[in-house]
C-alpha positions in Angstrom: 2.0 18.8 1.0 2.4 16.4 3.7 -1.3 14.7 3.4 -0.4 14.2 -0.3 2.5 12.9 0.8 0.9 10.3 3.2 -2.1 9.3 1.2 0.7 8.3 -1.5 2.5 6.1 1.1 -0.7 4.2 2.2 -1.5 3.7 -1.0 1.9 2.1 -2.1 1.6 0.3 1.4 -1.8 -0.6 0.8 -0.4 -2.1 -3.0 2.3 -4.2 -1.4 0.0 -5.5 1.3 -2.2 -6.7 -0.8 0.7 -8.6 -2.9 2.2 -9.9 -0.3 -0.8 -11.6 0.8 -1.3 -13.5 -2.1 -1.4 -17.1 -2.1 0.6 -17.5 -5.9 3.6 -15.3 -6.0 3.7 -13.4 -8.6 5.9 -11.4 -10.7 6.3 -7.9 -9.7 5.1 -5.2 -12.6 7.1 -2.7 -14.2 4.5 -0.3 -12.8 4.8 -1.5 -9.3 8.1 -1.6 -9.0 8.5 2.0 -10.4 6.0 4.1 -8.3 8.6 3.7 -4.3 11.1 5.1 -7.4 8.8 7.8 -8.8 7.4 8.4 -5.5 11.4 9.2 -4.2 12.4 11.6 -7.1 9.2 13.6 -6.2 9.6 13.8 -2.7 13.1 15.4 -2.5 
């Protein structure tokens, strides 16, 4: 349960990452914003 649970947070780390190092900001996504809330509800 924990490797699930740490490939999951690299890959939400890995997503933000990669927006913040965007040169135009951009609007976050319903689907991006959801998944650190998702994410939470699963883990407890």
């Amino acid at each position: 349960m924990a490797i699930i649970q740490l490939l999951l947070a690299l890959i939400v780390l890995g997503m933000y990452v990669r927006m913040i190092r965007r040169e135009v900001p951009e609007r976050i996504s319903k689907g991006q914003a959801s998944v650190p809330v998702i994410l939470g509800v699963l883990s407890s």
